[in-house]
N, C-alpha and C positions, 0 to 999 in steps of 0.2 A: 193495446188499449187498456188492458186490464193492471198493467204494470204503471202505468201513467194514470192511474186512478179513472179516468174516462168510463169506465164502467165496471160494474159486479161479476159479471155474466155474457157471454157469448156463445148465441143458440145458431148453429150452422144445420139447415134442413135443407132436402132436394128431392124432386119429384123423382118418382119411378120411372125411368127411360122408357118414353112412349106411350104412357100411360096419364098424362098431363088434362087432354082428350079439349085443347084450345082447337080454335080452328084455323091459328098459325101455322100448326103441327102438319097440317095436308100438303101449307108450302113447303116447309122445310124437307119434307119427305121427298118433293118433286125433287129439289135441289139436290139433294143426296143421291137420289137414283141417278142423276144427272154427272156427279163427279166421283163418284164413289168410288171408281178406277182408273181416275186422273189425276195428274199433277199439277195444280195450277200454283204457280208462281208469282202473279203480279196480280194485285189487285181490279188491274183492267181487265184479266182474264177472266178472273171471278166474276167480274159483272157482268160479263158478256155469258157467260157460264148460266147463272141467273136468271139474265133477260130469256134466254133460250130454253131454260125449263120452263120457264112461268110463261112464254108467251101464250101455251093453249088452252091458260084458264080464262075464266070468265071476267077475272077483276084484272083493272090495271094493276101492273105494276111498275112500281120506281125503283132504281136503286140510286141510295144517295151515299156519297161516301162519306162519313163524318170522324174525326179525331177529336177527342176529348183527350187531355192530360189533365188528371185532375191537380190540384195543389194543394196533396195534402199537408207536407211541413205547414203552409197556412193555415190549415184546418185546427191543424194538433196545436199549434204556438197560438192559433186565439182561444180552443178551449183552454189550455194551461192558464192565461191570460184570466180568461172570466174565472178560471178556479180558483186563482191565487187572490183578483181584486172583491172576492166577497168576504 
């Protein structure tokens, strides 16, 4: 990005593992306790994985499976675009 002119500067930061203190952080921790010395191979197993830790909390849960690809070449070829037509 930096070599394509798109930008000056690239500030890469990340939380302190565990230390985040969201109240995502309780699920994720069931789930972990849950596969932590398994091997799940198929996305269906994961979800069922999941559903099975998170049933004994208090909030529903879903799992949805989502793919995103994003397209960047798009991304990049229209910022070039608006760089070059100003």
């Amino acid at each position: 990005m930096i070599i394509r002119g798109l930008t000056k500067k690239i500030v890469v930061t990340r939380l302190v593992v565990g230390h985040t203190h969201a109240d995502i952080d309780a699920k994720f921790a069931k789930i972990w306790m849950k596969i932590r010395n398994m091997h799940v191979l198929t996305a269906q197993h994961y979800e069922q994985l999941i559903t099975s830790a998170l049933k004994s909390t208090k909030h529903v849960s879903k799992v949805v499976d989502l793919l995103v690809i994003p397209d960047y070449a798009l991304l990049l070829n229209g910022m070039n675009a608006n760089k070059t037509s100003k």
